[in-house]
C-alpha positions in Angstrom: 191.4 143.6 128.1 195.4 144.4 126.9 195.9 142.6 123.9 198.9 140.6 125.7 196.3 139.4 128.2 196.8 136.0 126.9 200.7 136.0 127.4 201.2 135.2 131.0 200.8 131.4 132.0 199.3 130.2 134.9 196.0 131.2 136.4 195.1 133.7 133.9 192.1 131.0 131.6 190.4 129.7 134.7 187.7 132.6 135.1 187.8 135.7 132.4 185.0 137.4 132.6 183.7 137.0 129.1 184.4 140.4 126.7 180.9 140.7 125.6 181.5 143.6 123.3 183.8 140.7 121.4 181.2 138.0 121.5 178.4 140.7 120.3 180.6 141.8 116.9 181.0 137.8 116.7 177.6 136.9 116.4 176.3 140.6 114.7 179.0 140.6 112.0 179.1 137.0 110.8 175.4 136.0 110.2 175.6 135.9 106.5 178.7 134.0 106.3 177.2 130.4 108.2 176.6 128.9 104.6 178.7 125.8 103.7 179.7 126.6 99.5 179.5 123.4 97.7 181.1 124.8 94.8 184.0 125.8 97.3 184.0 122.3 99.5 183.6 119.8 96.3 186.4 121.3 94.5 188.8 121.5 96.9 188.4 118.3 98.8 188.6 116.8 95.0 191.6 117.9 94.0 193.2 117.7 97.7 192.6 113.7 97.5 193.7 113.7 93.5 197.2 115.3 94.5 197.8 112.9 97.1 197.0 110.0 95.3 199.0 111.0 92.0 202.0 111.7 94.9 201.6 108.3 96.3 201.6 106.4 93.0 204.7 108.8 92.1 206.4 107.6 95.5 205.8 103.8 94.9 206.4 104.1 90.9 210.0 105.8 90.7 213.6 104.0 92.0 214.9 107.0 92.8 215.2 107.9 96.6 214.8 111.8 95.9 212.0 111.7 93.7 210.3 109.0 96.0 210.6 111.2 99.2 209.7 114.2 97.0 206.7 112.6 95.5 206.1 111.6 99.4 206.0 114.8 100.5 203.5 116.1 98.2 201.4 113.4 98.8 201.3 113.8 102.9 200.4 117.6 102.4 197.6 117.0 99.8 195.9 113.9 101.8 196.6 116.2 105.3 194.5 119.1 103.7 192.0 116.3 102.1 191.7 114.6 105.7 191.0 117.5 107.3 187.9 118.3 106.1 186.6 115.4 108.7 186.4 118.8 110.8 183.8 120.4 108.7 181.9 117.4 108.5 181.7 117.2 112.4 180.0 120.9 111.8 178.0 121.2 109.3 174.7 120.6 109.2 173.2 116.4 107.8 171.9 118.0 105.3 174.5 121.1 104.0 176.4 119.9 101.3 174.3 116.7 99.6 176.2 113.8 99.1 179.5 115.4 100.3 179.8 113.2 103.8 179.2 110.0 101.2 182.3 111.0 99.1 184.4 112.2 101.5 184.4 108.8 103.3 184.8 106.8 100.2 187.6 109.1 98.8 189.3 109.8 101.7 188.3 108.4 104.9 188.0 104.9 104.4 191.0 104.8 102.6 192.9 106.1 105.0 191.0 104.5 107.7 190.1 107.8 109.3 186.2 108.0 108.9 184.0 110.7 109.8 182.5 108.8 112.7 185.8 108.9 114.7 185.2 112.9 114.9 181.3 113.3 114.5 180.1 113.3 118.3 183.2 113.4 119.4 184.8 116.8 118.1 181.5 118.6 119.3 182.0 118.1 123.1 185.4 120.1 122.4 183.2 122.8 121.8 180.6 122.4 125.1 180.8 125.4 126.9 181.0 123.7 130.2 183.3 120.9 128.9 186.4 122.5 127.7 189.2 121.9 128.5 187.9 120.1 131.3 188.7 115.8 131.8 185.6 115.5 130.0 187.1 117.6 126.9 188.5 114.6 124.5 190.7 116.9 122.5 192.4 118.5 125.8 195.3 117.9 127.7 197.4 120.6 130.0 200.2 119.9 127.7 202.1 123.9 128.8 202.1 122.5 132.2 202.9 118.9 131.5 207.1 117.4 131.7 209.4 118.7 128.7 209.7 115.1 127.4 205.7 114.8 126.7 205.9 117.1 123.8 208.0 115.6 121.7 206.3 112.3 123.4 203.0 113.8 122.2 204.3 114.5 118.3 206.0 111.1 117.9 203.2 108.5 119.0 201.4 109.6 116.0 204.2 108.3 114.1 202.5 104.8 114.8 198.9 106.1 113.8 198.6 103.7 110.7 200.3 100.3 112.5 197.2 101.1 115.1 194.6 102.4 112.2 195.4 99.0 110.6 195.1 96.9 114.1 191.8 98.4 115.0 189.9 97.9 111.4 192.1 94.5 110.2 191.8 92.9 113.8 190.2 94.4 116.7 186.6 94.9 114.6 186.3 91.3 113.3 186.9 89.8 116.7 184.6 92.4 118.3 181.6 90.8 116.4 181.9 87.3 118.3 183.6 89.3 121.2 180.9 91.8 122.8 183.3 93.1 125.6 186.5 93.9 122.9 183.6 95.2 120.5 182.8 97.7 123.7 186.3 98.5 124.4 186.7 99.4 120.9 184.1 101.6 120.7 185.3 103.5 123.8 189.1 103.8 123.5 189.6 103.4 119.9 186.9 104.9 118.4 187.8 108.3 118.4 190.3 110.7 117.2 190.7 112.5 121.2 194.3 112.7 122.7 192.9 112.7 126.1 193.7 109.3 127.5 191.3 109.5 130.5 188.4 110.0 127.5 185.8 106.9 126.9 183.4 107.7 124.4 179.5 106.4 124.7 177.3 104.4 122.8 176.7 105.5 119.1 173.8 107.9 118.9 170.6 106.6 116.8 171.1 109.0 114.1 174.9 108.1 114.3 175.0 104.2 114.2 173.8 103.9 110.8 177.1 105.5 109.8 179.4 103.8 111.8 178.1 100.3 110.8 178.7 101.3 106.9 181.8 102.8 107.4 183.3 100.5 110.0 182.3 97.8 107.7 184.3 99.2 104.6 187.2 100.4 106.6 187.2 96.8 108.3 187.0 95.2 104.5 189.7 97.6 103.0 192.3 97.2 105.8 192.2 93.5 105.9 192.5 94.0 101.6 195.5 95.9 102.6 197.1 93.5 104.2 196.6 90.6 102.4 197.9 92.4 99.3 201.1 92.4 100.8 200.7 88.7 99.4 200.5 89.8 95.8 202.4 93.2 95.7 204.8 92.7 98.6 205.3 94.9 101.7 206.6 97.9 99.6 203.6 99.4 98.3 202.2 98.7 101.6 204.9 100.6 103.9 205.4 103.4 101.6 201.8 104.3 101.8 202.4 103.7 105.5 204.9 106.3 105.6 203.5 109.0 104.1 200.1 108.8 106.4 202.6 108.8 109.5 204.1 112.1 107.9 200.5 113.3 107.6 199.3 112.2 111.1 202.8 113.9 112.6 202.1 117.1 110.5 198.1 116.8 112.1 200.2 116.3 115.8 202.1 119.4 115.3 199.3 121.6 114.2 197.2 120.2 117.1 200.3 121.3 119.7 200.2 124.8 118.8 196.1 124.8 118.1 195.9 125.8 121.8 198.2 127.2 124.3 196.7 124.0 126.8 197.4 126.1 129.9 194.0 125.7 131.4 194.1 123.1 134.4 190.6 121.4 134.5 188.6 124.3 135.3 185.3 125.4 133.6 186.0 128.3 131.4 184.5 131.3 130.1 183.5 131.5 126.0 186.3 134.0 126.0 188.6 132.1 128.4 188.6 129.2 126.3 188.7 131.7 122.8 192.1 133.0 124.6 193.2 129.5 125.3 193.3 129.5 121.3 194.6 130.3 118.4 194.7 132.0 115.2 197.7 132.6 112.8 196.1 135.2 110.3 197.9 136.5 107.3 199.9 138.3 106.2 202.0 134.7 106.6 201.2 132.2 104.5 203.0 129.5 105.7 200.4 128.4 107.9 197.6 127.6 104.7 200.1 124.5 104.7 200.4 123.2 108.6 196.9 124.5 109.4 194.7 123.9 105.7 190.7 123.7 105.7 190.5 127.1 108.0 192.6 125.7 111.1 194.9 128.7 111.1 191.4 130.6 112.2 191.1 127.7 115.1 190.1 130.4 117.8 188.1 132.4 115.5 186.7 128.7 114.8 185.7 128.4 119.1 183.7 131.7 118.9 182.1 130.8 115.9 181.9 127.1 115.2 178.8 127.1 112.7 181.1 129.3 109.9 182.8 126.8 107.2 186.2 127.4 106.6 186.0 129.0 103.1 184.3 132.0 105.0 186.6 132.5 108.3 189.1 134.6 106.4 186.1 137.4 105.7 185.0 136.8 109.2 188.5 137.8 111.2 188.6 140.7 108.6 185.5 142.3 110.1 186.1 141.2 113.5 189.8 143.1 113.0 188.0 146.2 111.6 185.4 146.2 113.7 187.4 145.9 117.4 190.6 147.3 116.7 193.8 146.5 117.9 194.0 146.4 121.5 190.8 144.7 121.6 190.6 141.0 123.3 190.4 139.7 119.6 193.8 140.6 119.4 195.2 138.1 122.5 194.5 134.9 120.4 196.5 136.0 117.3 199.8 134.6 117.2 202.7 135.2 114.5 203.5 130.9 113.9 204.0 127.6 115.0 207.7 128.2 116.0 207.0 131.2 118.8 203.7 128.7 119.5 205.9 125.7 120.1 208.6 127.7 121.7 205.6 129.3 124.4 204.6 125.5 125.2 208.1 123.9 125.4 209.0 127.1 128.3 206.4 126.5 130.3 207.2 123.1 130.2 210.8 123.7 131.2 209.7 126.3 133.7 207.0 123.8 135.9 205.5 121.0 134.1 203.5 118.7 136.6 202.7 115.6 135.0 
């Protein structure tokens, strides 16, 4: 296949016959590199969560306006590389990594009311072979052949992630308990970090619903402690840390707009369709390590290959670039940045959005 296969919208994604030279190399050239590193994970998580919390005491400690927002800003893009190890937790194997789904939750996702329940069992049917991109793929929408005004519709509404974080854990989970049919509607429309609003998510799994009662339970007990400490502290405190998870969730938005190119209209799609639907921003930029951390600049490397952890997709596109050359299919999901990305969605918008 030309390597600009991937470069004409429209009917292109529905039925490519799958490159199985590509999908070989995949599977022959990556076997040693499926083990999750807990000297790489710990470390890195760690001192992701450390940096944003030092940058959010910074933000509420100084009077200055500059230093606030720069102290902000540091803060957003440490807890935005901390938070998105939720991905490899919806990957790896129960029992990879001891102990690191515990700390993760208690460093990171409760506090920010983001834990790994709302992606385990959910994230995974992104990756069904028969389910993506399809109304049954929670992290889909045809957003290339959507109106212009939903993208910037689409980035913005995550603005009010934490106002609706705090809702759902502060309100909408203590009333569920003497409530049985909000508890339900919860647990299918809130309970899950999808942007696909036709998506309602099923009843926990056995092995699952031990984890959602803990951590529902903490998150539930730290956002109402949130709120009330608006009684001690006051609302500053409160809204700044409000502020810099709505920069982090809008940074998460952005990165998720140019994850795909979301051309694909509903139809069932080939491993190799669906690999072409997305994409990878390799080096030699590196601006990308910042608006896609934890391995997300590798996202279709990632759909070919979702066992690999992150620390080890860098090696893996190096053989698969070696290994296929460059006018292989390889080459059709490898995009230069967000800005050509974004620019690619907001034409085809302009050109015949639908919805």
């Amino acid at each position: 296949m030309p390597k600009d296969a991937a470069s004409t919208a429209g009917g292109w994604h529905a039925q490519i016959a799958d490159d199985k030279d590509m999908l070989r190399a995949a599977r022959d050239l990556t076997k040693d590199l499926a083990e999750a590193r807990g000297r790489i994970f710990w470390p890195d998580m760690l001192i992701s969560a450390g940096l944003g919390y030092a940058g959010l005491v910074g933000a509420m400690a100084v009077s200055s306006l500059p230093l606030a927002l720069f102290f902000g800003l540091i803060s957003a893009l440490a807890f935005y590389r901390a938070l998105m190890f939720i991905h490899e937790l919806s990957h790896i194997h129960r029992d990879a990594l001891p102990g690191f789904r515990l700390g993760w939750n208690l460093l990171v996702g409760v506090p920010m009311l983001t834990p790994s329940f709302m992606y385990e069992g959910v994230h995974t049917l992104h990756h069904k072979r028969t389910q993506y991109g399809t109304i049954a793929d929670p992290e889909y929408l045809p957003l290339a052949l959507m109106k212009p005004w939903s993208l910037p519709a689409f980035v913005l509404v995550a603005m009010l992630l934490p106002i609706a974080l705090i809702v759902r854990f502060a309100v909408l989970v203590p009333l569920g308990l003497i409530i049985p049919p909000l508890r339900t509607l919860v647990w299918q429309r809130f309970s899950s970090l999808a942007i696909n609003p036709e998506f309602r998510r099923a009843a926990p799994t056995d092995k699952l619903r031990g984890r959602v009662l803990w951590q529902e339970a903490l998150g539930s007990v730290w956002a109402i402690a949130l709120v009330a400490s608006t009684q001690v502290f006051g609302w500053r405190p409160l809204l700044i840390a409000m502020a810099i998870l709505s920069l982090t969730a809008v940074l998460n938005q952005l990165r998720t707009l140019v994850a795909h190119l979301w051309e694909n209209e509903g139809e069932a799609m080939t491993v190799t369709a669906q690999f072409l639907d997305s994409v990878n921003v390799p080096p030699p930029g590196f601006i990308a390590e910042i608006w896609a951390p934890v391995g997300l600049r590798y996202h279709a490397l990632h759909h070919l290959m979702p066992s690999i952890p992150y620390h080890s997709l860098p090696e893996a596109h190096r053989r698969l670039n070696a290994e296929l050359g460059g006018e292989s299919t390889y080459q059709g999901a490898n995009h230069a940045g967000m800005v050509p990305l974004v620019a690619r969605i907001a034409r085809s918008t302009m050109g015949g959005g639908k919805s």
